[in-house]
C-alpha positions, -999 to +999 in steps of 0.1 A: -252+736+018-222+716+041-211+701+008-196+729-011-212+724-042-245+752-036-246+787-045-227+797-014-195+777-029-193+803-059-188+836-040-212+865-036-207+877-070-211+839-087-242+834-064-258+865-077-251+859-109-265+826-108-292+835-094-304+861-118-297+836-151-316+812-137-338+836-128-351+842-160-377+820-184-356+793-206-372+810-237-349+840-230-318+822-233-331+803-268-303+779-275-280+800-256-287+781-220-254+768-217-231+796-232-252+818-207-245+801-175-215+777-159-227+748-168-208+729-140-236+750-121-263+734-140-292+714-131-312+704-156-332+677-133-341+672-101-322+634-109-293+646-127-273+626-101-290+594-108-293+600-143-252+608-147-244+574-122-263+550-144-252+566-173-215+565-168-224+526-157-239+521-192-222+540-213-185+548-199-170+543-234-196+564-251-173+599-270-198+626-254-173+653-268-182+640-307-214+615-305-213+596-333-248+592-344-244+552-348-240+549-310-277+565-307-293+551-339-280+516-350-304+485-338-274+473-315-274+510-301-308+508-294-309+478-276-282+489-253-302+525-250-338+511-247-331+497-206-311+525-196-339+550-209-369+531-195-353+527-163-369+566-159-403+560-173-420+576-147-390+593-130-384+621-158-414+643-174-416+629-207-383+609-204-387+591-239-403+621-258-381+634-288-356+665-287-325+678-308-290+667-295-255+679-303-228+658-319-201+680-315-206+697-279-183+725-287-202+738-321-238+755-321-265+738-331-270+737-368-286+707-391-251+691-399-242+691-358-275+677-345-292+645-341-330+636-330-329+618-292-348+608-268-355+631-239-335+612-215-307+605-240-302+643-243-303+650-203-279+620-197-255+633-228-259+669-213-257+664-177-221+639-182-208+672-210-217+694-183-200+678-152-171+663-170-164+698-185-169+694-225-194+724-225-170+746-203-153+760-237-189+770-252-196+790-219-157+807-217-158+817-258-191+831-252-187+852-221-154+863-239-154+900-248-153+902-290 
């Protein structure tokens, strides 16, 4: 890739590492995914541009370090959610179809730190965490020797 931002841009030893993560089924890396891999190197759609540009139009005040679950849950959140979201019916798999989301990107997930979503909600919280940097601690403490 001319842009800089493939495998190639990592290095030899990044690439390869990369490449055998990713290599390997999600179910091995549990909840583990992005304290496993980079996850500035992360694509977790084949829209995650799209997906991050209309989020950050939508939702540019939104805390994505520390959700707080009103700004996912309240009627008013809702409302604001419910075009964003649908704008991908038919874009993303399963786009409004239920999943677990962080509150806190920098802690695990446990039942205190997480919050039910919609599918599109998570990749949109996820993909903004990931490029803006907020899951890069996870990923450094983990790879860190104990």
């Amino acid at each position: 890739m001319a842009s800089g931002n493939g495998l190639a841009s990592l290095g030899v030893e990044g690439a390869t590492a990369a490449a055998q993560a990713l290599s390997l089924p999600a179910e091995s890396y549990g909840n583990d995914l992005i304290s496993s891999v980079d996850p500035s190197n992360l694509k977790l759609t084949t829209v995650d541009d799209r997906i991050y540009t209309s989020f950050k139009e939508s939702f540019s005040d939104l805390n994505i370090k520390n959700l707080d679950p009103d700004m996912l849950k309240t009627a008013e959140a809702k409302e604001k959610w419910r075009p964003f979201c649908n704008q991908f019916d038919g874009v993303v798999e399963d786009f409004n179809y239920g999943t677990l989301l962080r509150l806190d990107c920098v802690k695990d997930y446990t039942e205190e730190n997480t919050i039910f979503a919609t599918r599109i909600q998570f990749f949109a919280i996820e993909i903004a965490r990931n490029r803006e940097g907020f899951n890069t601690p996870v990923f450094q403490a983990k790879k860190q020797p104990s």
